[in-house]
N, CA and C atoms as an extended XYZ file, in Angstrom:
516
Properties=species:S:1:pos:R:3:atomname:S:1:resname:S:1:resid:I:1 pbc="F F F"
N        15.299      -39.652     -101.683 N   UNK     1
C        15.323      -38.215     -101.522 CA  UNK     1
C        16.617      -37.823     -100.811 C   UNK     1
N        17.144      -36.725     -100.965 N   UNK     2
C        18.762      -36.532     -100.986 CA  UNK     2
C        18.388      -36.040      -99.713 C   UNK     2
N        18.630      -36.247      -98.128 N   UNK     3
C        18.949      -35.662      -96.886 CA  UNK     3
C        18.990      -34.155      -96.787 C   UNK     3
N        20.061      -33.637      -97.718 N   UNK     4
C        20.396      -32.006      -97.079 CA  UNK     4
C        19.181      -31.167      -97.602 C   UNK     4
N        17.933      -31.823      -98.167 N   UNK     5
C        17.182      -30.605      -98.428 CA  UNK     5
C        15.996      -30.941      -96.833 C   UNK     5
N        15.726      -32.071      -96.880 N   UNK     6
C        14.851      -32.266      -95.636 CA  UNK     6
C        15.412      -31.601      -94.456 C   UNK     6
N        16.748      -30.995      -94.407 N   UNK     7
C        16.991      -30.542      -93.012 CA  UNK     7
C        17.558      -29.531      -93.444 C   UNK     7
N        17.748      -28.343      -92.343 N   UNK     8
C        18.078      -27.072      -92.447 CA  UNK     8
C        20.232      -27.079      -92.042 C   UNK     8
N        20.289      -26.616      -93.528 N   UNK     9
C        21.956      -26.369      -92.979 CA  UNK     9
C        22.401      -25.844      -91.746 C   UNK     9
N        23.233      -26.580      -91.192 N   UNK    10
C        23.489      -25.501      -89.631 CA  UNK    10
C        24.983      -25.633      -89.169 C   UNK    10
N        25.495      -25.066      -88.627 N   UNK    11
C        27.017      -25.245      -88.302 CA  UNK    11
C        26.762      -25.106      -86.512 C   UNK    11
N        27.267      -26.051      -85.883 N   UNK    12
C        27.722      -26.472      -84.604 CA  UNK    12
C        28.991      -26.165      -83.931 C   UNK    12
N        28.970      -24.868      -83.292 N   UNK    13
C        29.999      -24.209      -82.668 CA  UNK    13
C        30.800      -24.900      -81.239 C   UNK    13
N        31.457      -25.253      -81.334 N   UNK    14
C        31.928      -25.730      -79.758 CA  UNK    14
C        32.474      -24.268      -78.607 C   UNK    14
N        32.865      -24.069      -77.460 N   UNK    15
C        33.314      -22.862      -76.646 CA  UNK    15
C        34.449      -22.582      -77.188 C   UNK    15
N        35.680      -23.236      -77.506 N   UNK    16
C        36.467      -23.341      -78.265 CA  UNK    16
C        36.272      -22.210      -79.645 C   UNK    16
N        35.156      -22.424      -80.500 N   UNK    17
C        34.905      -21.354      -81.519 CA  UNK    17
C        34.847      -20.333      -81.208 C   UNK    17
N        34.004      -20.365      -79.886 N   UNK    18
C        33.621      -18.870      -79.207 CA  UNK    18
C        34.581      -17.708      -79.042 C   UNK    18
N        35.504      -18.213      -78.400 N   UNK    19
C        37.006      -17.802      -78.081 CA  UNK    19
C        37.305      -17.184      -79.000 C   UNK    19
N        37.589      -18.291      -80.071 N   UNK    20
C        38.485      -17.815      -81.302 CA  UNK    20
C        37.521      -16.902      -82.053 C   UNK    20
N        36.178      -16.329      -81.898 N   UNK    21
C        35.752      -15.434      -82.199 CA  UNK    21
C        35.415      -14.159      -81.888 C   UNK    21
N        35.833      -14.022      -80.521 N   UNK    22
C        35.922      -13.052      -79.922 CA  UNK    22
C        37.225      -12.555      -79.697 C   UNK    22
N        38.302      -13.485      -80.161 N   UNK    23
C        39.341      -12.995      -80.408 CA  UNK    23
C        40.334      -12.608      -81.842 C   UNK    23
N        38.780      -12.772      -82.642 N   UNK    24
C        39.173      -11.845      -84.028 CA  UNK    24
C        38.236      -10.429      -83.396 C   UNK    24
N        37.113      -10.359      -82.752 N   UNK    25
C        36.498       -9.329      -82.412 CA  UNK    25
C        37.468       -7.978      -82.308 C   UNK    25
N        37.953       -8.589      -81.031 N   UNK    26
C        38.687       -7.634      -80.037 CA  UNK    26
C        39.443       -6.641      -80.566 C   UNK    26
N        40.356       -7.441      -82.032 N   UNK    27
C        40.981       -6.046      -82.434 CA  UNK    27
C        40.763       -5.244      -83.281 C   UNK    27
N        39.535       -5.305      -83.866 N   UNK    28
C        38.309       -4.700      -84.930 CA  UNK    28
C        38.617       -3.420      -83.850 C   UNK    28
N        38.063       -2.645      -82.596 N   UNK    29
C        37.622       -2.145      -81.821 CA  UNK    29
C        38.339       -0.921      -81.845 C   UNK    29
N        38.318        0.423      -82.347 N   UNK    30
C        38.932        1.088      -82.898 CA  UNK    30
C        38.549        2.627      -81.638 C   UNK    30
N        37.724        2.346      -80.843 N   UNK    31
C        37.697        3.026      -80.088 CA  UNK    31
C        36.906        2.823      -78.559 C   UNK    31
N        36.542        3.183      -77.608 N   UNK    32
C        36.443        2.779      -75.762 CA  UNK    32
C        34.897        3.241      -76.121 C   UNK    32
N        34.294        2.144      -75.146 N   UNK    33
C        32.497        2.345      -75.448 CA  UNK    33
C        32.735        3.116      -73.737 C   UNK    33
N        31.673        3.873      -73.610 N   UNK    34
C        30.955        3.971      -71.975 CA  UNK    34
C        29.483        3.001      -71.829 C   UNK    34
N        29.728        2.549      -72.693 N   UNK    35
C        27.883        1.521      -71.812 CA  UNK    35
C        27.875        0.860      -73.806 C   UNK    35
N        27.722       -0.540      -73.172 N   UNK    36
C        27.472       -1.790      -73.879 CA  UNK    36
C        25.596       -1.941      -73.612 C   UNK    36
N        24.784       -2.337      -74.667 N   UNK    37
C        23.677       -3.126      -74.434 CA  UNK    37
C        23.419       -4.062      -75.199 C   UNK    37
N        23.473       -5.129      -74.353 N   UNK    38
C        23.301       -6.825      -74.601 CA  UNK    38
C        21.832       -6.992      -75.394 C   UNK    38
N        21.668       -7.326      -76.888 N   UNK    39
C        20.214       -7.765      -76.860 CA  UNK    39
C        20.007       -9.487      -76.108 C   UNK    39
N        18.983       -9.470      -75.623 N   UNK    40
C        18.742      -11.287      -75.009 CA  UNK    40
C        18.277      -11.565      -75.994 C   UNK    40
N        18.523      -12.942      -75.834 N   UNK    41
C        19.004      -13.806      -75.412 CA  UNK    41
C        20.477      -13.964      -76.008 C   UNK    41
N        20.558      -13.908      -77.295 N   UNK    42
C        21.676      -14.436      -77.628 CA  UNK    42
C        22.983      -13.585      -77.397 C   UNK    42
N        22.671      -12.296      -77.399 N   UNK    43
C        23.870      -11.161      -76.759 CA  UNK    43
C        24.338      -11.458      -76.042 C   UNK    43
N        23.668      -12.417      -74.848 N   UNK    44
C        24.351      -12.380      -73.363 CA  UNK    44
C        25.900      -13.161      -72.786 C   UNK    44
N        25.741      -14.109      -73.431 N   UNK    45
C        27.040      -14.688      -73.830 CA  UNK    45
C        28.117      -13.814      -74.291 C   UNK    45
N        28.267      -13.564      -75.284 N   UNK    46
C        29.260      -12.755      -76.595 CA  UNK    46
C        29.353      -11.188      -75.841 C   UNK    46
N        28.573      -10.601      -75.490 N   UNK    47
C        28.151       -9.465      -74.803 CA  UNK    47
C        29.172       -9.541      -73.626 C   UNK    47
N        28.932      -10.809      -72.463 N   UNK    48
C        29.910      -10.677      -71.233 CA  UNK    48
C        31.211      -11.166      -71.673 C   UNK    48
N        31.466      -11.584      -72.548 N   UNK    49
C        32.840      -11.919      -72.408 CA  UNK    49
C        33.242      -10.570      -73.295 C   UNK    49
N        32.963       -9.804      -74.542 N   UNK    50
C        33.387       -8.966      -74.625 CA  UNK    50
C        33.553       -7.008      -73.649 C   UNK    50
N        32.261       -7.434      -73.034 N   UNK    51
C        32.736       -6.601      -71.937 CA  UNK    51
C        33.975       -6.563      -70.787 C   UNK    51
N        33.978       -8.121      -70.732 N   UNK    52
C        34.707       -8.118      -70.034 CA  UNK    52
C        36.501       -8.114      -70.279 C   UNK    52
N        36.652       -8.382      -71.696 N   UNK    53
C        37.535       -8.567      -72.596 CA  UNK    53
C        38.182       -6.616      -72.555 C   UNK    53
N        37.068       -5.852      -72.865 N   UNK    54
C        37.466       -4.610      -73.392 CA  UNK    54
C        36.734       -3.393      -71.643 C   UNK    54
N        36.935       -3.892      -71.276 N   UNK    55
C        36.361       -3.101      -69.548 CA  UNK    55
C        35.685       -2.346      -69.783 C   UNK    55
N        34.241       -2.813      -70.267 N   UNK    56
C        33.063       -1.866      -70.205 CA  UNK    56
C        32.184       -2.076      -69.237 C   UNK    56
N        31.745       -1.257      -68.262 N   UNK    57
C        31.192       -1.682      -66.580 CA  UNK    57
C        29.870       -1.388      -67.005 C   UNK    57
N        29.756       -0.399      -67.760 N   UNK    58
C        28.354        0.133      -67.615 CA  UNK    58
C        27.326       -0.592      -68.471 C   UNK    58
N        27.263       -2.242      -68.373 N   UNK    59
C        26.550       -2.785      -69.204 CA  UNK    59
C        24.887       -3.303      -69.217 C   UNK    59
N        24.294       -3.331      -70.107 N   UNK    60
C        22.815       -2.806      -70.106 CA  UNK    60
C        21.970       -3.987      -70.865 C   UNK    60
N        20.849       -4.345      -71.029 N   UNK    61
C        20.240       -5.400      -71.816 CA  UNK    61
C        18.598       -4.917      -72.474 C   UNK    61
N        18.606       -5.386      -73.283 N   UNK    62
C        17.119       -4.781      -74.918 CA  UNK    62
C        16.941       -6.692      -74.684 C   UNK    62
N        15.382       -6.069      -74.683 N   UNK    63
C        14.422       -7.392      -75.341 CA  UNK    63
C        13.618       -7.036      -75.994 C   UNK    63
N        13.795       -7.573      -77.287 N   UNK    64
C        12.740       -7.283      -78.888 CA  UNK    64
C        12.231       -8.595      -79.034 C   UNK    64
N        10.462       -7.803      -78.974 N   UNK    65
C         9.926       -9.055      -79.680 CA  UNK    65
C         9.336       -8.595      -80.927 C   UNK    65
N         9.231       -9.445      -81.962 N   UNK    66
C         8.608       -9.052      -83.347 CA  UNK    66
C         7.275       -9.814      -83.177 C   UNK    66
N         6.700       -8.886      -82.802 N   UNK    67
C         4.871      -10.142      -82.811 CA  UNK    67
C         4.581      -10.760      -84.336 C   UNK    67
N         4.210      -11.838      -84.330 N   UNK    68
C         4.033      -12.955      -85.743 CA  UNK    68
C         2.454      -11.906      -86.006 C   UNK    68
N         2.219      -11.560      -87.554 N   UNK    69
C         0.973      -11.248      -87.747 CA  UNK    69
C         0.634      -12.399      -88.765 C   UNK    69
N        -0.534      -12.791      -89.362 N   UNK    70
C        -1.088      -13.493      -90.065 CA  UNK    70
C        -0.339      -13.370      -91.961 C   UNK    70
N        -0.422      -14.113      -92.065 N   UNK    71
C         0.206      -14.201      -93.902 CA  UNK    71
C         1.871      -14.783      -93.756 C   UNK    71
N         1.952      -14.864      -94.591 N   UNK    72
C         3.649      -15.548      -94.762 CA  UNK    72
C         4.607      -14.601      -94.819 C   UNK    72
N         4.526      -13.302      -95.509 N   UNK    73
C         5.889      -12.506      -95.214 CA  UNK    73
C         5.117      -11.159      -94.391 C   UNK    73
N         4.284      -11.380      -93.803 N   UNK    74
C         3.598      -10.112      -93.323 CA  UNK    74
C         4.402      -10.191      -91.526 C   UNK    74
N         5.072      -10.723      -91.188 N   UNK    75
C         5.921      -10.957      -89.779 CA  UNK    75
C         6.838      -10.098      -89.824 C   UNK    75
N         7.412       -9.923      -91.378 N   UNK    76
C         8.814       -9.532      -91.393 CA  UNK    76
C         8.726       -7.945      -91.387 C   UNK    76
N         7.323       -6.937      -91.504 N   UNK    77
C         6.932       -5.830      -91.157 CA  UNK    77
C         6.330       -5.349      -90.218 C   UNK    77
N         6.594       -6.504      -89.038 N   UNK    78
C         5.842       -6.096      -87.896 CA  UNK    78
C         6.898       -5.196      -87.197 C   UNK    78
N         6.359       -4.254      -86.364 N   UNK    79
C         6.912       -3.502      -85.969 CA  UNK    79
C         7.432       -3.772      -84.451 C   UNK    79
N         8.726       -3.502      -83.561 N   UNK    80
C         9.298       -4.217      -82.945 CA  UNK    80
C         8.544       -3.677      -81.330 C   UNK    80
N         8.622       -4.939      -80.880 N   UNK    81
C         7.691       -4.681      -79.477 CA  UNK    81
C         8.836       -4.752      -78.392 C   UNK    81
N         9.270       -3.439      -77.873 N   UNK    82
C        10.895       -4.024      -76.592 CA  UNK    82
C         9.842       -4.005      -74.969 C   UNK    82
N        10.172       -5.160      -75.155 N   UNK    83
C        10.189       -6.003      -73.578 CA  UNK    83
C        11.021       -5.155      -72.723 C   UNK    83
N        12.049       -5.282      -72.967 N   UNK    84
C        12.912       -4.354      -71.867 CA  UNK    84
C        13.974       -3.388      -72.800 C   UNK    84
N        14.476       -2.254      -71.891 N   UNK    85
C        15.236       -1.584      -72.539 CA  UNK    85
C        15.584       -0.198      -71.489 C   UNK    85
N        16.839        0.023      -71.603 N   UNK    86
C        17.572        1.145      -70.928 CA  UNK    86
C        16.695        2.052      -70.982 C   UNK    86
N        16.648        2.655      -69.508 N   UNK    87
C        16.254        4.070      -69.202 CA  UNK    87
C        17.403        5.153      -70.081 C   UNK    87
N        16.473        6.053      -70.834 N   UNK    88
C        16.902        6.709      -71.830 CA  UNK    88
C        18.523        7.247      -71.258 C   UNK    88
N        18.293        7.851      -69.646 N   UNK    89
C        19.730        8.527      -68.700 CA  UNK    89
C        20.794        7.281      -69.147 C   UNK    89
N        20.431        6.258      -68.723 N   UNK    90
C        21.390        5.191      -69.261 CA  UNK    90
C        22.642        5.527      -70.263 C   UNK    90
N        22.062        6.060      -71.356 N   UNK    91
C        22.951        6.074      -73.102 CA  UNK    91
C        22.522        7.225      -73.583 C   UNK    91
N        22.350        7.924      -72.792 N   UNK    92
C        22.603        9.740      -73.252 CA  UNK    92
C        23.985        9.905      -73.127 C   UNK    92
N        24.243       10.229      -74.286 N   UNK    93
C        25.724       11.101      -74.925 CA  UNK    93
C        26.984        9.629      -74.521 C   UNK    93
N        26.548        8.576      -74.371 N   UNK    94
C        27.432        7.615      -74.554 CA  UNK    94
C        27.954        6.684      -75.831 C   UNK    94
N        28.992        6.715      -75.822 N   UNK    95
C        29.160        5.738      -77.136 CA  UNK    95
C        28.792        4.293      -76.649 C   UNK    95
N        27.969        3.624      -77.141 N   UNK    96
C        27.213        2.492      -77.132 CA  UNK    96
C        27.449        1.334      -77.995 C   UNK    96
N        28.076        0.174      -77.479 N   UNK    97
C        28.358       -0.737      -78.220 CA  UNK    97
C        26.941       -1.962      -78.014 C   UNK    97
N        26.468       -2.135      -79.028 N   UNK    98
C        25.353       -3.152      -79.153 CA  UNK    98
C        25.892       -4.138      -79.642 C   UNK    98
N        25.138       -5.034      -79.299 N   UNK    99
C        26.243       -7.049      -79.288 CA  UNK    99
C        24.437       -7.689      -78.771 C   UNK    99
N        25.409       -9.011      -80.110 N   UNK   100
C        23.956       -9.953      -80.432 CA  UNK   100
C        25.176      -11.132      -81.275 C   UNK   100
N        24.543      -12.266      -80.943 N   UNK   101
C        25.310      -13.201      -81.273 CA  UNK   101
C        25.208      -13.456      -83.314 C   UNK   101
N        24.201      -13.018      -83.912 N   UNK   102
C        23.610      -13.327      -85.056 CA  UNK   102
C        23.204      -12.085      -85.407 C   UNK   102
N        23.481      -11.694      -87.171 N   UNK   103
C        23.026      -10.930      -87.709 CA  UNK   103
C        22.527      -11.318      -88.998 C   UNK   103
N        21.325      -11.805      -88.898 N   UNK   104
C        20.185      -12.508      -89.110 CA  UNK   104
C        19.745      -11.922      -90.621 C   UNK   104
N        18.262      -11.613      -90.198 N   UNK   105
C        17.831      -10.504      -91.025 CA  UNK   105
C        17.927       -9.456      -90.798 C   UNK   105
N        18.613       -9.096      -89.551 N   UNK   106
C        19.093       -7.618      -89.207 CA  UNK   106
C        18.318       -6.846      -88.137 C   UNK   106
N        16.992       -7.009      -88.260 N   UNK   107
C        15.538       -6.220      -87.771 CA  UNK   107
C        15.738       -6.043      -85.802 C   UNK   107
N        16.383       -7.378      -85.676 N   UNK   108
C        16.193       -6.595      -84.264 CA  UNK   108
C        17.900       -5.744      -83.827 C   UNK   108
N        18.424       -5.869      -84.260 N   UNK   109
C        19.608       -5.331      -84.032 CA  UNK   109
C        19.510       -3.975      -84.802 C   UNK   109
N        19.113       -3.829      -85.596 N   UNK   110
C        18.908       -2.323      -86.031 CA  UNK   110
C        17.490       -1.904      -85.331 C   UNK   110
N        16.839       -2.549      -84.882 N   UNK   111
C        15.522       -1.606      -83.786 CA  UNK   111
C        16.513       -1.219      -82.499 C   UNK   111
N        17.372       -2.169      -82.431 N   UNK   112
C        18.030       -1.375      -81.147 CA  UNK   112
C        18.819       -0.856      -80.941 C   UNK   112
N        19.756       -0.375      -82.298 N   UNK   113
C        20.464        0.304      -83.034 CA  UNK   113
C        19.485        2.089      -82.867 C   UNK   113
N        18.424        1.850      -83.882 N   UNK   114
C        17.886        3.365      -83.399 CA  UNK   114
C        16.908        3.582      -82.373 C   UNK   114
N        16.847        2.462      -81.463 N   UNK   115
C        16.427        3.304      -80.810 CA  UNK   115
C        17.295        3.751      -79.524 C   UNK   115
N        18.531        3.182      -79.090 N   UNK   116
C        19.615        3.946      -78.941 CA  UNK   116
C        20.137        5.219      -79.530 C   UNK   116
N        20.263        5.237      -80.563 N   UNK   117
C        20.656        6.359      -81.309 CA  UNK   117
C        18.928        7.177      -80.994 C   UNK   117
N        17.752        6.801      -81.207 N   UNK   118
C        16.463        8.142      -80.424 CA  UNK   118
C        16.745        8.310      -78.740 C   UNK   118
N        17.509        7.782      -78.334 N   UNK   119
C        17.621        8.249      -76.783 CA  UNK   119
C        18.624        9.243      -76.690 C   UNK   119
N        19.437        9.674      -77.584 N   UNK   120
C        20.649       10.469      -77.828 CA  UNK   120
C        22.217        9.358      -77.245 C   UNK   120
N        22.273        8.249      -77.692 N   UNK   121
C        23.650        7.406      -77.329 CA  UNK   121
C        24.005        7.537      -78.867 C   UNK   121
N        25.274        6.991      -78.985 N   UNK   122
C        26.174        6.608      -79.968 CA  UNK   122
C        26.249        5.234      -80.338 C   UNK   122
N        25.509        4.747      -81.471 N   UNK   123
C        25.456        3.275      -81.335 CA  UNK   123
C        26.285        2.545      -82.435 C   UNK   123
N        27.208        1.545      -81.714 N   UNK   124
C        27.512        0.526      -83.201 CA  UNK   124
C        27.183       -0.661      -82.707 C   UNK   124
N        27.147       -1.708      -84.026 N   UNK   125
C        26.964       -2.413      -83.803 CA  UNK   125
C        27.877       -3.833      -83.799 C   UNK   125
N        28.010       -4.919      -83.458 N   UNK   126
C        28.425       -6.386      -83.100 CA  UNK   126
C        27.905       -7.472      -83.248 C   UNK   126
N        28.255       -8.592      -83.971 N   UNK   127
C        27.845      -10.051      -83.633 CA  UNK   127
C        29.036      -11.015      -84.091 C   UNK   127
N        28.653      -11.765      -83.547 N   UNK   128
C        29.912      -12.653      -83.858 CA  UNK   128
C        29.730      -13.500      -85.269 C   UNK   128
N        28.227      -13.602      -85.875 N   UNK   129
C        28.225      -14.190      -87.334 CA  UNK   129
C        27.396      -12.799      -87.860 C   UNK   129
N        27.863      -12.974      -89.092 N   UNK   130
C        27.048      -11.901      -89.906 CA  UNK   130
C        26.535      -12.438      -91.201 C   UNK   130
N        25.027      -12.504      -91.602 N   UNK   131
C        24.664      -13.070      -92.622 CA  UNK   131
C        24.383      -12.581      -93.248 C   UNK   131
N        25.132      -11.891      -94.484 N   UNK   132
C        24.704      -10.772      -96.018 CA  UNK   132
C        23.870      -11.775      -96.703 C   UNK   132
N        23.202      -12.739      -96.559 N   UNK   133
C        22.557      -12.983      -97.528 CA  UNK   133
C        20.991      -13.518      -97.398 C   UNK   133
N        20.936      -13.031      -95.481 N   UNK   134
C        19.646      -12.835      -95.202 CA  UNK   134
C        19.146      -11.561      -94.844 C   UNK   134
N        19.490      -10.467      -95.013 N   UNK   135
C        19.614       -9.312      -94.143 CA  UNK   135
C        18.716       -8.226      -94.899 C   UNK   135
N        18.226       -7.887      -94.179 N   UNK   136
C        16.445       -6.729      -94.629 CA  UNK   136
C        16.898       -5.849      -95.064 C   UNK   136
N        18.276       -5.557      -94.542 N   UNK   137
C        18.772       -3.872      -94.973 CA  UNK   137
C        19.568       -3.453      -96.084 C   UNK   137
N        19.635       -3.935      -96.943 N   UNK   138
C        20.947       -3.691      -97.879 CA  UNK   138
C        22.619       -3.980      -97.574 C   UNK   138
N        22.626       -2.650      -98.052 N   UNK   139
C        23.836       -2.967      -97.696 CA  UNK   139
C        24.248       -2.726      -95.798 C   UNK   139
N        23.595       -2.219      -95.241 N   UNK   140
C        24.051       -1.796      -94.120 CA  UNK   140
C        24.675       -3.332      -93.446 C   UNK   140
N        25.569       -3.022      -92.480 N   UNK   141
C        25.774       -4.366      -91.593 CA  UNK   141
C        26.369       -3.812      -91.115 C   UNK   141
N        27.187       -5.052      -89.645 N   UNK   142
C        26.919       -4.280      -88.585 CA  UNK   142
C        28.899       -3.692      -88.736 C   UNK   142
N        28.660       -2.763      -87.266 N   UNK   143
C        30.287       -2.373      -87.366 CA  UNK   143
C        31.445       -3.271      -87.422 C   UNK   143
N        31.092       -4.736      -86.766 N   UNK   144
C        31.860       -5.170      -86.792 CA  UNK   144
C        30.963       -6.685      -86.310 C   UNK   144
N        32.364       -7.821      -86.994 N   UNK   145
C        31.726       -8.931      -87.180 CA  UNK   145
C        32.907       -9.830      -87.018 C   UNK   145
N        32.614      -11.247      -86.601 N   UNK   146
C        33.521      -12.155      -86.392 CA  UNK   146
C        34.112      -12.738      -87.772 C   UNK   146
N        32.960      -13.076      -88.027 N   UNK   147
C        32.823      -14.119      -89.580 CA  UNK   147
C        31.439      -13.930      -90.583 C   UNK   147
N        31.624      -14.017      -91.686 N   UNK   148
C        30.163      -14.375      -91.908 CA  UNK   148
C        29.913      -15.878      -92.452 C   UNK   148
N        28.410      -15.865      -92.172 N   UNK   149
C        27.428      -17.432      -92.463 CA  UNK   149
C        26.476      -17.020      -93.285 C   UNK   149
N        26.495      -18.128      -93.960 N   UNK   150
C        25.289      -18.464      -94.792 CA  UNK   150
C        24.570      -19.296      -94.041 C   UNK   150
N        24.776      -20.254      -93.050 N   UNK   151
C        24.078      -21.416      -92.210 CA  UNK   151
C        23.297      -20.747      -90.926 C   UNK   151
N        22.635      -21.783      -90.156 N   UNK   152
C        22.092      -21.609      -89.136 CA  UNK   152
C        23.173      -21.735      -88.220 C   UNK   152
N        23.314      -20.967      -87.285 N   UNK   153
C        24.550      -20.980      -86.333 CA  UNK   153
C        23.885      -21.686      -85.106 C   UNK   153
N        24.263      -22.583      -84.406 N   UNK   154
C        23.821      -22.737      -83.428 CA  UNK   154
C        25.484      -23.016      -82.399 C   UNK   154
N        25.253      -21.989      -81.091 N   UNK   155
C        26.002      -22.122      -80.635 CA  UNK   155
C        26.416      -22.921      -78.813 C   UNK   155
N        27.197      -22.910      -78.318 N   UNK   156
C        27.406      -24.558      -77.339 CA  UNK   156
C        26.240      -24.124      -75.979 C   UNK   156
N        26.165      -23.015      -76.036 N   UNK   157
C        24.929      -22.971      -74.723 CA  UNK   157
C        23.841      -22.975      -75.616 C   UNK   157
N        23.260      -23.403      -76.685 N   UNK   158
C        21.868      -23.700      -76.986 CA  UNK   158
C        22.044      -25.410      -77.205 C   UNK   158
N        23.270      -26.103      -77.500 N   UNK   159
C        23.204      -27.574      -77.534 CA  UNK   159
C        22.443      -28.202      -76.120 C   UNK   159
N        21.263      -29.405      -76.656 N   UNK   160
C        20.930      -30.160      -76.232 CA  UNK   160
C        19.900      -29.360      -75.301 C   UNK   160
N        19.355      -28.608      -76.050 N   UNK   161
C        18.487      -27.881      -74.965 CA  UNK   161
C        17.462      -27.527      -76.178 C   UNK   161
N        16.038      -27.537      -75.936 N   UNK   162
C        15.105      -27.076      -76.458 CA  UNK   162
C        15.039      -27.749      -77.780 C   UNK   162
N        14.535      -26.681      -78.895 N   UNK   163
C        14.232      -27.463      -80.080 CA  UNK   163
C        15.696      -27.603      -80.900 C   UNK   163
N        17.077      -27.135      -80.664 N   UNK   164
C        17.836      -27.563      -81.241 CA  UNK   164
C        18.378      -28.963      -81.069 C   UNK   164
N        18.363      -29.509      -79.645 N   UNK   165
C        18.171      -31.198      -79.438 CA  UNK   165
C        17.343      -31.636      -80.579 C   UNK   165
N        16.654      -31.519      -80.524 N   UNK   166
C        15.688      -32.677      -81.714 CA  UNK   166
C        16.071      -32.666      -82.686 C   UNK   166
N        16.597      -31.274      -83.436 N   UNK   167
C        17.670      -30.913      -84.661 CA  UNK   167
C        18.406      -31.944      -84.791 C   UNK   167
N        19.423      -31.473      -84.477 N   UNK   168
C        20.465      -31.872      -84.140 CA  UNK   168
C        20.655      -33.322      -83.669 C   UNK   168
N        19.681      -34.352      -82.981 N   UNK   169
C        19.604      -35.734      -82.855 CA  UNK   169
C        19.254      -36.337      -84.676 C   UNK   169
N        18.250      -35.317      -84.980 N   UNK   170
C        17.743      -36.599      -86.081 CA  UNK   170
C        18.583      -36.535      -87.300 C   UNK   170
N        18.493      -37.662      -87.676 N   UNK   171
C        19.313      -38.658      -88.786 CA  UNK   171
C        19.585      -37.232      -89.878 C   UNK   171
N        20.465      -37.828      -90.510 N   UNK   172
C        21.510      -36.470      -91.242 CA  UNK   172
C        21.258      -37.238      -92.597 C   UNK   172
């Protein structure tokens, strides 16, 4: 049996990539945010160094959970549950830059897309991979993007930690 179907394609980023992806970011940036919000987990990374890259102080953090419901594609219509999220004063009448390391199937980065934009902020969006060929929304994507993937991205602060160790150890 041929290996690459038993395991999930994935590309292995070193800090080194990181860099060099936030430094195609930077000059995408066509205009000055007043307040950044980080989605967690994976925002938080990509999020501080581009804040800190483009001097945005007023920075903020969204936690979306998508609760799993029963059936096989019945998850992907669950409706988004935020754990945490800016007091509305926060991103009233601010232009709002949203940053997430992965643009996935899209779902949580566009829940926090409008619901920024229902608090009255200005929202675009960021990630450093962008995947058109998993993405819920059509054509939409985000404002701006490093690269895009077709693979599983896994990047150097998730190595050797959790279930990507076990990945990533077994036989290729």
């Amino acid at each position: 049996m041929n290996s690459e179907f038993n395991y999930p394609k994935h590309q292995v980023l070193t800090w080194r990539d990181v860099d060099k992806l936030i430094d195609l970011l930077i000059p995408q940036f066509n205009r000055e945010y007043e307040a950044m919000v980080i989605i967690t987990r994976g925002g938080i990374i990509p999020g501080g160094l581009l804040a800190e890259a483009l001097d945005i102080t007023h920075v903020l953090t969204a936690a979306v959970d998508f609760p799993a419901e029963t059936g096989k594609d019945r998850s992907l219509m669950a409706w988004p549950e935020f754990i945490q999220f800016p007091a509305e004063e926060k991103i009233l009448g601010r232009a709002t830059l949203i940053v997430d390391d992965v643009w996935g199937s899209g779902r949580t980065i566009t829940a926090v897309k409008n619901k920024v934009s229902a608090a009255g902020g200005f929202p675009e969006t960021c990630v450093l991979h962008y995947n058109p060929y998993r993405t819920l929304f059509g054509n939409q994507k985000p404002d701006y993007f490093a690269t895009l993937t077709s693979t599983r991205v896994i990047f150097p602060w998730e190595i050797d930690r959790g279930a990507d160790a076990e990945r990533l150890s077994a036989p290729v």
